[in-house]
PARONU-857047 format. One line per 3 residues: number of its first residue (from 0); their letters; for each residue x, y, z of N, C-alpha, C. Coordinates in nm, 2 decimals. Example, Ala and Ser with C-alpha at 12.3 -4.5 7.8 and 13.67 -1.06 7.14 Angstrom:
2
0) as) 1.32,-0.57,0.78,1.23,-0.45,0.78,1.32,-0.33,0.78 | 1.28,-0.22,0.71,1.37,-0.11,0.71,1.29,0.00,0.79
! end
This chain:
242
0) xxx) 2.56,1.72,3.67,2.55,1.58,3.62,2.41,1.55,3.58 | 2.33,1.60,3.67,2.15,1.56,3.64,2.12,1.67,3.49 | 2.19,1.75,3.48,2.14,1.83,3.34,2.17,1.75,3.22
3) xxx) 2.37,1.63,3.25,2.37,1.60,3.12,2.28,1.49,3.08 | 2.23,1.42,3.19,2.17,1.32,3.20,2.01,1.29,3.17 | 1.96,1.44,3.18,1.79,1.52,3.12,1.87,1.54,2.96
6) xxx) 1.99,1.59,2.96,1.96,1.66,2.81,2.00,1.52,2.76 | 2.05,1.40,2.79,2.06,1.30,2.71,1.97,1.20,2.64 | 1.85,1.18,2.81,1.74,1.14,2.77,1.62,1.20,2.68
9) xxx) 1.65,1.36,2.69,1.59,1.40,2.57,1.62,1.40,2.46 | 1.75,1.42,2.40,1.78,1.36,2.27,1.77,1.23,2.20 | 1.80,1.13,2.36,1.72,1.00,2.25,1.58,1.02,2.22
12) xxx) 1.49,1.04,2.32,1.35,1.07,2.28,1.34,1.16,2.09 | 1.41,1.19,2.07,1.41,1.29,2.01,1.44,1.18,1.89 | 1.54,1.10,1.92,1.57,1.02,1.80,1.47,0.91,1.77
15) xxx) 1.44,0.88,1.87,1.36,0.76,1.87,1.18,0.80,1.80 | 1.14,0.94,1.83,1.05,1.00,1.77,1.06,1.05,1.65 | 1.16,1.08,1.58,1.15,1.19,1.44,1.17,1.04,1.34
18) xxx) 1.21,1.12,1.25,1.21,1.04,1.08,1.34,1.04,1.10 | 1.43,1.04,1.15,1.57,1.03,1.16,1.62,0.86,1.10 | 1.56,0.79,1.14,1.54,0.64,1.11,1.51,0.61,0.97
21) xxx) 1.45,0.67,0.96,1.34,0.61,0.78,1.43,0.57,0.70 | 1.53,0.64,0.68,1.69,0.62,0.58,1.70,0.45,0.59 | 1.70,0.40,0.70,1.79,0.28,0.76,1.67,0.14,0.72
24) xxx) 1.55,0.22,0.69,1.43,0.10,0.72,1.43,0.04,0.57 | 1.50,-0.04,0.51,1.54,-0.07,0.41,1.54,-0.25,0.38 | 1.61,-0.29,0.49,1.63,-0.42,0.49,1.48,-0.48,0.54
27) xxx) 1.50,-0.57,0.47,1.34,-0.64,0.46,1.32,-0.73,0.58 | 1.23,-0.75,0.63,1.17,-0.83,0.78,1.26,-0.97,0.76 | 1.23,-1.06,0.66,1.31,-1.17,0.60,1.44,-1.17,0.61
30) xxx) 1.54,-1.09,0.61,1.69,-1.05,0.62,1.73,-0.97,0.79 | 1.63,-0.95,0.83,1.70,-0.91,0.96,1.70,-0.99,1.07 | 1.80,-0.95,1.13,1.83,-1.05,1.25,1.72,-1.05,1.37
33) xxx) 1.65,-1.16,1.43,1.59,-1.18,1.55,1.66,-1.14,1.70 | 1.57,-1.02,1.71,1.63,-0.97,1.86,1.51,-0.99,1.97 | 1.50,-1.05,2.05,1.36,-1.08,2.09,1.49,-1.05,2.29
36) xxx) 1.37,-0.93,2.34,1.40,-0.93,2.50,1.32,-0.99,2.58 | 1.32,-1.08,2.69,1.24,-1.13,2.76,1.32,-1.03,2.92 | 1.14,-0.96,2.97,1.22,-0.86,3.07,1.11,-0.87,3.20
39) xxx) 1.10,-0.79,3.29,1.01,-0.71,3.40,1.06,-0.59,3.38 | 0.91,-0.53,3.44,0.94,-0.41,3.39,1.05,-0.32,3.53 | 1.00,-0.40,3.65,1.09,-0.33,3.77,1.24,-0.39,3.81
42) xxx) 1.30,-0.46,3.71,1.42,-0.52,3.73,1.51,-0.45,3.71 | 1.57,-0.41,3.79,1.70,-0.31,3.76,1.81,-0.33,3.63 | 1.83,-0.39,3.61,1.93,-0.50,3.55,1.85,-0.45,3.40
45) xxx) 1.72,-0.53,3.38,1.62,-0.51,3.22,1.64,-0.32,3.18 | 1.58,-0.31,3.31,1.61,-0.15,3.34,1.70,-0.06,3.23 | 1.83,-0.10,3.33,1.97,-0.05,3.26,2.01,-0.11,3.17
48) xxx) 1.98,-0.25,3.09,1.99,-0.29,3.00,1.90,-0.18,2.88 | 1.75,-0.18,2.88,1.67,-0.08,2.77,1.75,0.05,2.77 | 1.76,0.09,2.89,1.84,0.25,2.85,1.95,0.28,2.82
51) xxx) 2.06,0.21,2.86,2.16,0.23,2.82,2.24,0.15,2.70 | 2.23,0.04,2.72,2.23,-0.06,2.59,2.10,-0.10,2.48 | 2.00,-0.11,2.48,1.92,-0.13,2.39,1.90,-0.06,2.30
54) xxx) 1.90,0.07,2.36,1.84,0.22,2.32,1.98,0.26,2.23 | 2.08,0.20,2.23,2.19,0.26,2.12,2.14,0.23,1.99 | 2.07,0.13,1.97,2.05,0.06,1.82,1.97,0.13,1.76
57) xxx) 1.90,0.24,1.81,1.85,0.37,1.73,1.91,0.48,1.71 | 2.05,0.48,1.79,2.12,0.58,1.71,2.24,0.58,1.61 | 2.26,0.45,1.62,2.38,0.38,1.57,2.32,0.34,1.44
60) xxx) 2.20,0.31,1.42,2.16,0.27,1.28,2.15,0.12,1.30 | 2.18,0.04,1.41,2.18,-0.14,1.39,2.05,-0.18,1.37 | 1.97,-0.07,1.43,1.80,-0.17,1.43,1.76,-0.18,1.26
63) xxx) 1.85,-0.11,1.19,1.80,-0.17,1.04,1.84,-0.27,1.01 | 1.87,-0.32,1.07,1.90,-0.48,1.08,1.87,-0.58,1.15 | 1.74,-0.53,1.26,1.74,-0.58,1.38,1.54,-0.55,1.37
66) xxx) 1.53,-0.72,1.37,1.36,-0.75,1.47,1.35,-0.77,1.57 | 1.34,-0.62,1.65,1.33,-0.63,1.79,1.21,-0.67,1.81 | 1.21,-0.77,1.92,1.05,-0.74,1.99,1.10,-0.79,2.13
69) xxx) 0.98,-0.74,2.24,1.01,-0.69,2.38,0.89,-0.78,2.40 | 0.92,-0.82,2.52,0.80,-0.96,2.59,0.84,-0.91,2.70 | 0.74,-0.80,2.81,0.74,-0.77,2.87,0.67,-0.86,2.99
72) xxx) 0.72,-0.94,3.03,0.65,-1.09,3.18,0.75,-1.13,3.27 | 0.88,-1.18,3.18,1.00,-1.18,3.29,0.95,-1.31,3.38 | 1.03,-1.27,3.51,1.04,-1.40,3.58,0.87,-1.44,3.68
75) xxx) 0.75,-1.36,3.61,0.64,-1.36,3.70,0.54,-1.51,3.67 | 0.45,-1.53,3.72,0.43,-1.67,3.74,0.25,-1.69,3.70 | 0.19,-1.75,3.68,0.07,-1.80,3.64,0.01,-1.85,3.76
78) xxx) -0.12,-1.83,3.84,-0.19,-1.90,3.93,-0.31,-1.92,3.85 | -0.41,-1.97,3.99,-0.54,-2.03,4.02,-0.60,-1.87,3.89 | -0.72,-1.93,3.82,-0.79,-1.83,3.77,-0.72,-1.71,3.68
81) xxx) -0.63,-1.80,3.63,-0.55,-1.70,3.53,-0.48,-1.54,3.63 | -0.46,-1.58,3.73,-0.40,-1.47,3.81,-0.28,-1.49,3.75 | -0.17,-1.35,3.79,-0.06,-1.30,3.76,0.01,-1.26,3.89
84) xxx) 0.15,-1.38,3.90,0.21,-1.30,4.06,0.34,-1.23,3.99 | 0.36,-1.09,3.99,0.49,-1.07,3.97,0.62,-1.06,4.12 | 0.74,-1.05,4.03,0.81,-1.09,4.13,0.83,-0.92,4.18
87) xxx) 0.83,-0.83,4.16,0.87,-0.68,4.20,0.79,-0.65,4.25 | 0.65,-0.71,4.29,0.52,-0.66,4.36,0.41,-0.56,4.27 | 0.26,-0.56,4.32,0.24,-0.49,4.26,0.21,-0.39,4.16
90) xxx) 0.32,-0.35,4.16,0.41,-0.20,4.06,0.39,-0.26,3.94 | 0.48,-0.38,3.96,0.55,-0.45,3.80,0.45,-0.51,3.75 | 0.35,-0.59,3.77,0.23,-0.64,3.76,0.15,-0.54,3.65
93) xxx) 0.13,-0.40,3.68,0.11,-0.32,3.63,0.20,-0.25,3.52 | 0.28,-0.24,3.54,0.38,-0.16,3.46,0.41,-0.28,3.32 | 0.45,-0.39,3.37,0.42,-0.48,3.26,0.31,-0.48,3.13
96) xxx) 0.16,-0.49,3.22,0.08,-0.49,3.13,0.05,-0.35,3.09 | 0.08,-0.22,3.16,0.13,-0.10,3.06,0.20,-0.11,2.92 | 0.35,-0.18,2.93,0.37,-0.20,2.86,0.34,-0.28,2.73
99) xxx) 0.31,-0.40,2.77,0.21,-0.50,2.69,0.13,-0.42,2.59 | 0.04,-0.28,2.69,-0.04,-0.19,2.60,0.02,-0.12,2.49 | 0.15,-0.06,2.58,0.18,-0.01,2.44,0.26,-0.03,2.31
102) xxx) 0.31,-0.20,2.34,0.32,-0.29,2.23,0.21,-0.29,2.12 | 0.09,-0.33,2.18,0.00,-0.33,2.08,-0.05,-0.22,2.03 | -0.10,-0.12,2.12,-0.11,0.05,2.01,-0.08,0.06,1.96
105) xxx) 0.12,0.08,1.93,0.17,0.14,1.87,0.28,0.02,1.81 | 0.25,-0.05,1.71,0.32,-0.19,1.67,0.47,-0.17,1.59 | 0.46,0.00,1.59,0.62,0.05,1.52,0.71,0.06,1.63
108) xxx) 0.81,-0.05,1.59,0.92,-0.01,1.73,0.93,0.10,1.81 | 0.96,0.16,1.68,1.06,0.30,1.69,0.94,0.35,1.82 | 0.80,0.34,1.79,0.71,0.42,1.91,0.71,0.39,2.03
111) xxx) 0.65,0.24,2.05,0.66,0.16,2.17,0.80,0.15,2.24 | 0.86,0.17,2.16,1.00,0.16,2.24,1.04,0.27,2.28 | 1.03,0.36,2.28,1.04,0.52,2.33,0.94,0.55,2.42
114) xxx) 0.83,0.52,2.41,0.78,0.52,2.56,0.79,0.38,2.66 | 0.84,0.26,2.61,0.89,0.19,2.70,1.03,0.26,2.79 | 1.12,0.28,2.68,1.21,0.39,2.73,1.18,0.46,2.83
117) xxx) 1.09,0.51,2.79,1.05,0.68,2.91,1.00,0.57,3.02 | 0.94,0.50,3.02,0.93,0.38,3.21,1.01,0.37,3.21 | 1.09,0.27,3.15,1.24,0.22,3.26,1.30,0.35,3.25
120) xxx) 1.35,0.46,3.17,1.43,0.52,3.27,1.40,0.55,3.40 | 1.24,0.65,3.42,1.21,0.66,3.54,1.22,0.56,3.63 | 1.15,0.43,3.60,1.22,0.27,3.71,1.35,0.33,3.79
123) xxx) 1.46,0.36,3.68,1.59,0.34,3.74,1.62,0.46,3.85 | 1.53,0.54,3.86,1.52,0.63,3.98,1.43,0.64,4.08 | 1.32,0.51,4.04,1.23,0.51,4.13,1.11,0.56,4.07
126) xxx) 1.06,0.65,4.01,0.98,0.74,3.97,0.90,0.70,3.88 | 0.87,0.55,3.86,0.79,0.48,3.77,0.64,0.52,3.81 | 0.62,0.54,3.90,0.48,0.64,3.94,0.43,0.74,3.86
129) xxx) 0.53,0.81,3.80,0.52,0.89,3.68,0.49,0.86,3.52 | 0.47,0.75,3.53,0.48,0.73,3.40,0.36,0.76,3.28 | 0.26,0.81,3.35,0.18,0.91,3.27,0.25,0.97,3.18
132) xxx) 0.39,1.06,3.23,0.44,1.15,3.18,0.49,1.13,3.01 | 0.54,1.02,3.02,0.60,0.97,2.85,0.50,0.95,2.80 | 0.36,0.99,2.81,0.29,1.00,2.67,0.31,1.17,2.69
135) xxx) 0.32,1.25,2.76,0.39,1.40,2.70,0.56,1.39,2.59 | 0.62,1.36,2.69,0.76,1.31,2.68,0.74,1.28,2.52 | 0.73,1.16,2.54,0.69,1.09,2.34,0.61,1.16,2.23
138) xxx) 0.54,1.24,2.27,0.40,1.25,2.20,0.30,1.18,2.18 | 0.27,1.07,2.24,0.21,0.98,2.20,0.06,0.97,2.27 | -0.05,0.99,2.15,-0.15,0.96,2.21,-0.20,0.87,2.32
141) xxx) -0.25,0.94,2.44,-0.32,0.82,2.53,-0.38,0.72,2.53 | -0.48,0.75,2.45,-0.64,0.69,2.44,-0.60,0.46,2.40 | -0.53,0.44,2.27,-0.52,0.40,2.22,-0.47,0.27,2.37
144) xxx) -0.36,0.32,2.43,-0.35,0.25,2.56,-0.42,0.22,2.66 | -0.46,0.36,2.72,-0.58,0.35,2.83,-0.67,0.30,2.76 | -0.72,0.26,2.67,-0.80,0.14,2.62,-0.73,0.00,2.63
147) xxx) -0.65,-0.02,2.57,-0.61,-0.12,2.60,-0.63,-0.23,2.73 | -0.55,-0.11,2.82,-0.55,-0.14,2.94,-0.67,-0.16,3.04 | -0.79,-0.06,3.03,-0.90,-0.08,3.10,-0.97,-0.17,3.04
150) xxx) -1.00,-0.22,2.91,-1.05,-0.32,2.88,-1.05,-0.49,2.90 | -0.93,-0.47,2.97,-0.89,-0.61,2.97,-0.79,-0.70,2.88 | -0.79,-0.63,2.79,-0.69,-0.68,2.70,-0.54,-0.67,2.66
153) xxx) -0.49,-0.57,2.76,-0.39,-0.60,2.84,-0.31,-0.73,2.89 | -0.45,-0.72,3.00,-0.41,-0.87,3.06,-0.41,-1.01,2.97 | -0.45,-0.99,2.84,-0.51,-1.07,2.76,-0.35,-1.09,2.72
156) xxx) -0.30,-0.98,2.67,-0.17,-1.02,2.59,-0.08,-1.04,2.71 | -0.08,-1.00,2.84,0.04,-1.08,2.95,0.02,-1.22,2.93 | -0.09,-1.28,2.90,-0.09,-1.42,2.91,-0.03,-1.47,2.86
159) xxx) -0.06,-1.39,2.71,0.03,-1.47,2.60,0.17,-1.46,2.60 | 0.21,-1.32,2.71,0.35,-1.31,2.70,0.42,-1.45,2.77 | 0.34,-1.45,2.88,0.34,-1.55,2.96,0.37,-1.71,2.89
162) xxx) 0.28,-1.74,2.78,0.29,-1.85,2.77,0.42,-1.82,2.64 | 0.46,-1.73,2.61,0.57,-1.76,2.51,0.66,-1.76,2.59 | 0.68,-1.66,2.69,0.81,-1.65,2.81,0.85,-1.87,2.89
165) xxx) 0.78,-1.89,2.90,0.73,-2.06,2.96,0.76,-2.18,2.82 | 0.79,-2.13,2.72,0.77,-2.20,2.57,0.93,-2.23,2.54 | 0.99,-2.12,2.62,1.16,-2.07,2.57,1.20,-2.21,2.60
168) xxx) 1.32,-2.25,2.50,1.41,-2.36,2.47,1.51,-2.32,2.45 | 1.66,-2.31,2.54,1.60,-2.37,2.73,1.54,-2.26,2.75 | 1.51,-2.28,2.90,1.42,-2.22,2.98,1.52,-2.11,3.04
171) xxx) 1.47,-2.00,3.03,1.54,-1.89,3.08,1.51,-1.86,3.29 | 1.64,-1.85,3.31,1.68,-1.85,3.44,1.68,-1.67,3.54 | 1.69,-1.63,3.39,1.68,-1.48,3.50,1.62,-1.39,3.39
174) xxx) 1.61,-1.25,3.41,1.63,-1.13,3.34,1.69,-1.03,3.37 | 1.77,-0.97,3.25,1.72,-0.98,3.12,1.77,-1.08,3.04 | 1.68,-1.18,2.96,1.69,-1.28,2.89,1.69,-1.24,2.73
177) xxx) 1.81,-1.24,2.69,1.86,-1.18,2.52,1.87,-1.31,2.44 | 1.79,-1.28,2.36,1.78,-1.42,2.20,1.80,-1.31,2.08 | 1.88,-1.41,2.02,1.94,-1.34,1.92,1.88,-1.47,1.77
180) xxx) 1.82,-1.44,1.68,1.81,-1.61,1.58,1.76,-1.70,1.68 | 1.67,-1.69,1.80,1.62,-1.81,1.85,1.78,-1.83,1.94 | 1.86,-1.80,1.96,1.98,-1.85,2.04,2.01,-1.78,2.16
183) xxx) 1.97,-1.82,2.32,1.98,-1.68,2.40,2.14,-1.70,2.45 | 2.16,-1.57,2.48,2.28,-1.55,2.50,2.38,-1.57,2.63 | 2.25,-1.56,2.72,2.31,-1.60,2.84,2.38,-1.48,2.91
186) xxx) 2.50,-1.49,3.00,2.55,-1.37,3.06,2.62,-1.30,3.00 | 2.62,-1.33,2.85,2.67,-1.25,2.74,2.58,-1.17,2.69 | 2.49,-1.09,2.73,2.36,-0.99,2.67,2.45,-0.87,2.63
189) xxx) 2.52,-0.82,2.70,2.57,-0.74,2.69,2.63,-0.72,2.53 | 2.70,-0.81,2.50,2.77,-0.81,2.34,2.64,-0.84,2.25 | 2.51,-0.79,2.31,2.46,-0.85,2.19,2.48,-0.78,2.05
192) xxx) 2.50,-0.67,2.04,2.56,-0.60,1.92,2.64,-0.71,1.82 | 2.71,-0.73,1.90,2.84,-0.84,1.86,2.78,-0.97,1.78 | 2.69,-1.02,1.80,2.59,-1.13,1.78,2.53,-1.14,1.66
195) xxx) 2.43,-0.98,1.67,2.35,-0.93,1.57,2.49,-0.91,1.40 | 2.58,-0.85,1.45,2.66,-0.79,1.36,2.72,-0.92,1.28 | 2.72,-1.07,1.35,2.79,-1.16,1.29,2.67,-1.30,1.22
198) xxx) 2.55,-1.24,1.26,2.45,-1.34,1.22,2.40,-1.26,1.11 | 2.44,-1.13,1.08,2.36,-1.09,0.95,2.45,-1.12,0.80 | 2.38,-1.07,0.70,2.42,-1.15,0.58,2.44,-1.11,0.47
201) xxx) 2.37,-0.93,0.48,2.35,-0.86,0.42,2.49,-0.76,0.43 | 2.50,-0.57,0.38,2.53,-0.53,0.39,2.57,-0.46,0.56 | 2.65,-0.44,0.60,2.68,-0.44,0.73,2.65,-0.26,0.71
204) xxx) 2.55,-0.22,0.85,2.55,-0.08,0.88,2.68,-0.01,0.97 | 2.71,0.08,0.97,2.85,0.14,1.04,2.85,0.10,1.17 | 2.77,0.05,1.23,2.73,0.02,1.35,2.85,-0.08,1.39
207) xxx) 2.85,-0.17,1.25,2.90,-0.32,1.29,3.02,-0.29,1.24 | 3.09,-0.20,1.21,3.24,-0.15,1.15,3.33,-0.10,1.28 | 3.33,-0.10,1.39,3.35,0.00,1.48,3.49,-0.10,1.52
210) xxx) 3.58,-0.06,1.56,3.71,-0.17,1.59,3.62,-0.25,1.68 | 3.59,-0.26,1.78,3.55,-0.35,1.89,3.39,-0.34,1.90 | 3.32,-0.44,1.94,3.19,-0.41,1.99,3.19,-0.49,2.11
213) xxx) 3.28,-0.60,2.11,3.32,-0.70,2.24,3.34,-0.67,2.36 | 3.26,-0.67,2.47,3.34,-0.64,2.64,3.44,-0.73,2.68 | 3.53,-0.70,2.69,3.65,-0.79,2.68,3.61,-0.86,2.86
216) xxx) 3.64,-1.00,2.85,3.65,-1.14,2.95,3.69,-1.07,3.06 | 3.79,-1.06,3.08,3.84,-0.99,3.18,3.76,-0.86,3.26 | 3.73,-0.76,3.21,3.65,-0.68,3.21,3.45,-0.73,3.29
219) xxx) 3.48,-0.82,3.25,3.32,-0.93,3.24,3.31,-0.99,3.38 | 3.44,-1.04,3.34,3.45,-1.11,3.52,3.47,-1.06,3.62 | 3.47,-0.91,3.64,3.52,-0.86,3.75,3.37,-0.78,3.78
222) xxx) 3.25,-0.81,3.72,3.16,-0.78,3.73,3.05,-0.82,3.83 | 2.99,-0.79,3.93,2.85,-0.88,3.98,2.74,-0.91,3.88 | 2.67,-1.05,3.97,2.56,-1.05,3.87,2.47,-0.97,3.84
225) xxx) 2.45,-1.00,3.69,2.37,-0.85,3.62,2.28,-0.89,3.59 | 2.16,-0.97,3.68,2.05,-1.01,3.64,1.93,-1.02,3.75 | 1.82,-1.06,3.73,1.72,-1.07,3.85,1.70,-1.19,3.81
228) xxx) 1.70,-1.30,3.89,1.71,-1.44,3.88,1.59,-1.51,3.89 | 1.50,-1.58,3.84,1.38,-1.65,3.84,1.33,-1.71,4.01 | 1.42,-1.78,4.07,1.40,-1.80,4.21,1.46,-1.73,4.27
231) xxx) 1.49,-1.60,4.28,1.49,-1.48,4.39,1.38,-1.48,4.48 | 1.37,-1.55,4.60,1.21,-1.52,4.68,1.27,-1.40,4.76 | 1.38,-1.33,4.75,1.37,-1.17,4.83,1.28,-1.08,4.78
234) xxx) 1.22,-1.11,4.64,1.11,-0.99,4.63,0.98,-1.00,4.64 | 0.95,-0.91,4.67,0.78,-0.90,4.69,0.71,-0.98,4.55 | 0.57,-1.06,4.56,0.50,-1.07,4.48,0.36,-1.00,4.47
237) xxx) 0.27,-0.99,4.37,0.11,-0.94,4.35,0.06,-1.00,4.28 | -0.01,-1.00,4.29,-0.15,-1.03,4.19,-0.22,-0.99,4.09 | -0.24,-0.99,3.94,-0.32,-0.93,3.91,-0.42,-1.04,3.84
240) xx) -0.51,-1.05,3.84,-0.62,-1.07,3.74,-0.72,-1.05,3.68 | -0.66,-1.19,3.58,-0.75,-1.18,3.42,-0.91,-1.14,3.43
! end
C-alpha cells in the first residue's frame, strides 16, 4: 500500500514539474475562472484537500481554466507588534510563511504548487519536519526561498495574507475556505470542480465533460466535519514575529 502511494506521489510531482501542461496554457488570465484557497498549512482537512483534490487540476487539464492562488494564513490571528498566533502551534506559523516564500520565488503555479504539495503531503503523515526535502523532490532551487524567508519578507507577505484573509466578504469560518469568482463555497469545496466547470465561458477542457463531477447529498451528509474551524481553542497557538 505505502509503494502505491510513493509511486503516486511521485508521478504527480512528475506532472506538476515537466512541460506536460504547456498544451493547456492557452486561455487567457481574463477568461479564467477565480480559484483562490484560503488554508493553514497544519490543518488536516487543507492538507487532504491540496493532495487529493486540488492536485487533480493538473492532471485533468482544468487548471487551464483555472486562476489558482493559495493564501497560506488560515484561521491564525494578528497581535501586539505585528505578531502572528497560529492555531496549530509553532510548526504552522512556520510552515505557513515557508509557504508564503515559495509563492513568491516561484510565481508559476505549476512550481509553487508542487512544492506546496510536497509539505502537505508530508503534514498528512506528520513528517512536515522534512520538508527540506521537496526542494530535492521538485527540483527547485533553494536559495530563492531561504532568502525569502531569512530576510524577513516572508513575514512581510503573511501580513498581507493576513489582511486579505480578514478582508473576505463574508467572513470565513473555518478551513479550507474555497472561492470560486469571489463566491466561497462553503461545505461545498469539495465540488469545486463543479463550480469552476459551470462559471466558465469558454471552450470546456475534458475535465468538465466527465458524466458526474458532483458528490452526491446523500453521500455528503453522512460525512463529519471536514474543516478546522476559526474558534477551535483545542489547538495549540505560537508566535511568530514581524
Amino acid at each position: 500500500m505505502a509503494s502505491v502511494h510513493q509511486a503516486l506521489f511521485f508521478f504527480l510531482f512528475f506532472l506538476l514539474s515537466s512541460s506536460f501542461f504547456l498544451p493547456f496554457s492557452t486561455t487567457s488570465a481574463t477568461q479564467k475562472v477565480s480559484l483562490a484557497l484560503y488554508y493553514e498549512a497544519l490543518c488536516p482537512f487543507c492538507s487532504r484537500f491540496i493532495v487529493f483534490s486540488l492536485s487533480k487540476m493538473f492532471s485533468d487539464g482544468l487548471i487551464s481554466i483555472v486562476d489558482l492562488r493559495l493564501v497560506p494564513y488560515g484561521n491564525a490571528m494578528i497581535g501586539p507588534n505585528s505578531t502572528i498566533s497560529c492555531q496549530h502551534g509553532p510548526s504552522e506559523c512556520f510552515l505557513n510563511t515557508v509557504e508564503a516564500c515559495a509563492i513568491n520565488a516561484w510565481p508559476d503555479v505549476q512550481r509553487h504548487f508542487s512544492f506546496i504539495y510536497c509539505v502537505e503531503n508530508l503534514a498528512l503523515t506528520n513528517k512536515y519536519n522534512d520538508w527540506e526535502s521537496c526542494f530535492q523532490k521538485t527540483g527547485l532551487d533553494p536559495r530563492p526561498l531561504v532568502n525569502c524567508y531569512n530576510s524577513g519578507h516572508g513575514q512581510e507577505v503573511e501580513l498581507q495574507y493576513a489582511a486579505q484573509t480578514n478582508a473576505l466578504q463574508p467572513s470565513h469560518t473555518y478551513v479550507p475556505w474555497v472561492v470560486v469568482n469571489g463566491w466561497p463555497l462553503y461545505d461545498d469545496y469539495d465540488n469545486f470542480e463543479t463550480y469552476i466547470c459551470k462559471s466558465f465561458h469558454g471552450e470546456l477542457p475534458s475535465a468538465c465533460r466527465r458524466p458526474s463531477l458532483k458528490i452526491p447529498q446523500q453521500m455528503k451528509a453522512k460525512r463529519p466535519d471536514r474543516w478546522c474551524a476559526i474558534n477551535d481553542t483545542a489547538s495549540s497557538s505560537s508566535t511568530n514575529k514581524h
